[in-house]
Backbone bond lengths (Angstrom), bond angles and torsions (degrees), N, CA, C in turn:
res aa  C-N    CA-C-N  psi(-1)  N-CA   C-N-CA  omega(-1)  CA-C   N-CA-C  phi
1 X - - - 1.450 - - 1.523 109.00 -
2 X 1.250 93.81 145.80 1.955 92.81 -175.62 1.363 101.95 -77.05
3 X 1.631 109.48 151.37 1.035 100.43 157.29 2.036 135.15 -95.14
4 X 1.136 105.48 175.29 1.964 96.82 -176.19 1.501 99.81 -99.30
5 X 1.829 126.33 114.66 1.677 153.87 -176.94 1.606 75.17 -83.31
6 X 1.284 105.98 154.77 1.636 140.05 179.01 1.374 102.61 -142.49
7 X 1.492 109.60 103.04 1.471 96.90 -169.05 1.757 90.46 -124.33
8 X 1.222 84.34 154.17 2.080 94.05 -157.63 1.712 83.30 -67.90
9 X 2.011 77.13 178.11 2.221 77.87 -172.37 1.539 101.84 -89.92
10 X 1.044 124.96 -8.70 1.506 129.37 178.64 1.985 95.46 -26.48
11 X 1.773 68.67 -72.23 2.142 105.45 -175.96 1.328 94.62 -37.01
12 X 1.271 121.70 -65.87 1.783 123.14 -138.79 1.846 84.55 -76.40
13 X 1.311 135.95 -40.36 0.978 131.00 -138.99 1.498 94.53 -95.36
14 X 1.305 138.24 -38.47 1.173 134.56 -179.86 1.562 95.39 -75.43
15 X 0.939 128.07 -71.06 1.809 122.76 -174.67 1.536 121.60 -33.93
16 X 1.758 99.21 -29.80 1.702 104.24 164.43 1.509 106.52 -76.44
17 X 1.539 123.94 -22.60 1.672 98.13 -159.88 1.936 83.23 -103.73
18 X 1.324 118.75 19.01 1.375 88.69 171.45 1.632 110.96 -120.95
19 X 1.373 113.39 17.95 0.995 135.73 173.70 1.614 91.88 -87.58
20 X 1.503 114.43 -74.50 1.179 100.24 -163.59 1.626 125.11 -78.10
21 X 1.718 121.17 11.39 0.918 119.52 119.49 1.535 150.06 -65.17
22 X 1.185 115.39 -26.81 1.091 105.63 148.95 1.450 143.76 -47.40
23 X 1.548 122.76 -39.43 1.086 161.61 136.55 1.895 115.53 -29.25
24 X 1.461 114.46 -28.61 1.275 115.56 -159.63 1.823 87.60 -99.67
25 X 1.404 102.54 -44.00 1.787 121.49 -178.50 1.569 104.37 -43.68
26 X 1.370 116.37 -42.25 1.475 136.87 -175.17 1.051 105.70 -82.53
27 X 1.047 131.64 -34.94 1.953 136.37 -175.03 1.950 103.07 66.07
28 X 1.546 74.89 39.18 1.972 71.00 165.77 1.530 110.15 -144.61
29 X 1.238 115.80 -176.41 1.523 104.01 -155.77 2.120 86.54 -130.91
30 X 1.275 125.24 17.00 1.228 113.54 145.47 1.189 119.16 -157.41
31 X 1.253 115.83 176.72 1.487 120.37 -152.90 1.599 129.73 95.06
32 X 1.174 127.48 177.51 1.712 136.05 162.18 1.812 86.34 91.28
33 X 1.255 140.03 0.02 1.414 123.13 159.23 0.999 132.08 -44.15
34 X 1.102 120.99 -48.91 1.636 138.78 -179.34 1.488 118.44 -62.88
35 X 1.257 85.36 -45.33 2.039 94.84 -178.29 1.625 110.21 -74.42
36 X 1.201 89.62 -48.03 1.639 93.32 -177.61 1.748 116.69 -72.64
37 X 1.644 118.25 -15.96 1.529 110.07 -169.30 1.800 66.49 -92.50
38 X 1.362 163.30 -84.23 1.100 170.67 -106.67 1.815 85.57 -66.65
39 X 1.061 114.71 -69.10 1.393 120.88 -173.95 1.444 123.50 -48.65
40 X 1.072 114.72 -47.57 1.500 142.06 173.75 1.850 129.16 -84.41
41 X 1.471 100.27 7.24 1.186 123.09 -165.05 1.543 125.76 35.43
42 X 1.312 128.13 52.42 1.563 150.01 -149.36 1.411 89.13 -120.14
43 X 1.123 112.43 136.35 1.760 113.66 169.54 1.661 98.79 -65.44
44 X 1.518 136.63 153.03 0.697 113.94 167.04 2.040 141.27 -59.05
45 X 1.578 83.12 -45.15 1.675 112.53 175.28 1.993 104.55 -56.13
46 X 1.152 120.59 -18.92 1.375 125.13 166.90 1.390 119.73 -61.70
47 X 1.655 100.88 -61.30 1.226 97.87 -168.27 1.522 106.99 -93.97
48 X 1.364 132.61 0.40 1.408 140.33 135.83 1.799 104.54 -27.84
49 X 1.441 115.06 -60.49 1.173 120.54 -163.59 1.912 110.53 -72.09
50 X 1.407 107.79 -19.82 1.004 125.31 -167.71 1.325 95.83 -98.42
51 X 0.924 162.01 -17.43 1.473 169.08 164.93 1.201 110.30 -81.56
52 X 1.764 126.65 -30.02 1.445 121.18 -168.79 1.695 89.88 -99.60
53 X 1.306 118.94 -43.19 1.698 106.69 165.75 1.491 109.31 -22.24
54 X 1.000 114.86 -92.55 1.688 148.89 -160.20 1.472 88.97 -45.98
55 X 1.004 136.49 -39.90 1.638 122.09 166.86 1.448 117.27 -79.61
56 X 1.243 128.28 0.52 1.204 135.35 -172.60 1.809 97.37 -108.60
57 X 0.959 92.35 -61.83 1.718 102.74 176.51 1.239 118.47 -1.78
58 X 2.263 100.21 -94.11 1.539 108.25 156.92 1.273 127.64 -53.70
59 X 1.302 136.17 22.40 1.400 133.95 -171.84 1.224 109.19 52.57
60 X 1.580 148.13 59.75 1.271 151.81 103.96 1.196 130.11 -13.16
61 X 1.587 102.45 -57.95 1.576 102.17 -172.55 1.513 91.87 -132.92
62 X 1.378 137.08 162.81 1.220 152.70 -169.45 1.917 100.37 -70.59
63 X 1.106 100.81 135.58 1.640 110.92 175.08 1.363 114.79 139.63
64 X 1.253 98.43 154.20 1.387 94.01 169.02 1.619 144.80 -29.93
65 X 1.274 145.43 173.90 1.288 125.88 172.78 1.788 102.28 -118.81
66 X 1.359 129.90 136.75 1.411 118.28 -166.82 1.394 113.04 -50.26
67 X 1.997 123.64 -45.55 0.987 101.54 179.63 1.300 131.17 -85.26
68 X 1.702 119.09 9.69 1.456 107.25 160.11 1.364 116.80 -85.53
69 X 1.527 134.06 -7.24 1.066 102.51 -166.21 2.144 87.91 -88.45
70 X 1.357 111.83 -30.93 1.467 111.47 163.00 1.529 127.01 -21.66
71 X 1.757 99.83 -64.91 1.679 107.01 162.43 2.064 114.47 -51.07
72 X 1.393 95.55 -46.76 1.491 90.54 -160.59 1.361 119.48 -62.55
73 X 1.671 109.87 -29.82 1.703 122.10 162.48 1.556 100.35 -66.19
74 X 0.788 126.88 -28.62 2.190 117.96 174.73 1.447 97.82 -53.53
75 X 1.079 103.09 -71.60 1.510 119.18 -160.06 1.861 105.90 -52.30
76 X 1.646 80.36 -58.30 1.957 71.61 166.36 1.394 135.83 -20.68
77 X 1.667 75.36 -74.86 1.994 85.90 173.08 0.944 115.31 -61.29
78 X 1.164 128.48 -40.54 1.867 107.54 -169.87 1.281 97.96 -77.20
79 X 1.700 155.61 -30.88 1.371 135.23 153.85 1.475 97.91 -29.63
80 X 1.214 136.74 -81.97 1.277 146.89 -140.95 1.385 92.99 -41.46
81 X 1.316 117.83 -67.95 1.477 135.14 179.23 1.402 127.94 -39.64
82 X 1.620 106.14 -40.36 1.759 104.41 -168.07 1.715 87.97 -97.77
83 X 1.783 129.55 -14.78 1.858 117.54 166.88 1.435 84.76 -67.95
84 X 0.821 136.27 -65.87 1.916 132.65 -162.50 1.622 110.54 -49.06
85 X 1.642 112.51 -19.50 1.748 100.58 -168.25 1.710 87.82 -110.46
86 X 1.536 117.42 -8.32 1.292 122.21 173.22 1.279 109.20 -99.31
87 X 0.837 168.21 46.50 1.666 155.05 17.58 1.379 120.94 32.13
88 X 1.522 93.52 -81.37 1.535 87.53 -174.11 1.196 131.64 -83.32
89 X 1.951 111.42 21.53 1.516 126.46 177.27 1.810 88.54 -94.09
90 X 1.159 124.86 -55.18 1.166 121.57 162.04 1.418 128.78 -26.10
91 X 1.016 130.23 -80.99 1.682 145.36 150.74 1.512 97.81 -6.06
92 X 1.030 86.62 -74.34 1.876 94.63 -165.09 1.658 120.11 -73.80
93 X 1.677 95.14 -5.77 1.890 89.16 174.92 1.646 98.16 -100.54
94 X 1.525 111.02 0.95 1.553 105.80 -170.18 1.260 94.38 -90.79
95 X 1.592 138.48 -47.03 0.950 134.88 -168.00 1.923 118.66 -73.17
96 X 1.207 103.69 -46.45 2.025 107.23 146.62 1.560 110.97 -25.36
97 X 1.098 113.11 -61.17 1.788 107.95 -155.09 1.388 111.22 -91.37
């Protein structure tokens, strides 16, 4: 099984802007993934993924933005947490009375 690389954003962030320089050299708006994750030793389909972020990000293209969906799993859990500590305030005021 593969394993999951964590590569700082320095990495991810220059490998996106030299993609889409590459891309700017060409005067087209897709392609140069392949060559450039090949060069940079990036799977290609990574930095595919890392390129479609970064247009999603600033709201370019429709989707989420990384750090809301980041916030929106926070928030999750701590719902999860205060039905779980509200439960067992329940439980324990039923068994009191």
């Amino acid at each position: 099984m593969a394993t999951k690389r964590k590569y700082p954003p320095e990495v991810i962030e220059w490998a996106v802007r030299t993609v889409l320089d590459w891309r700017a050299a060409r005067n087209t708006t897709i392609g140069g993934v392949d060559e450039v994750a090949g060069k940079i030793g990036v799977h290609p389909d990574t930095l595919r993924n890392w390129v479609k972020q970064y247009a999603i990000d600033p709201g370019a293209q429709p989707g989420p933005m990384a750090r809301h969906e980041a916030r929106i799993a926070e928030l999750e859990q701590e719902n999860r947490e205060l039905r779980r500590v509200n439960e067992l305030l329940k439980e324990s005021s039923l068994r009191g009375a």
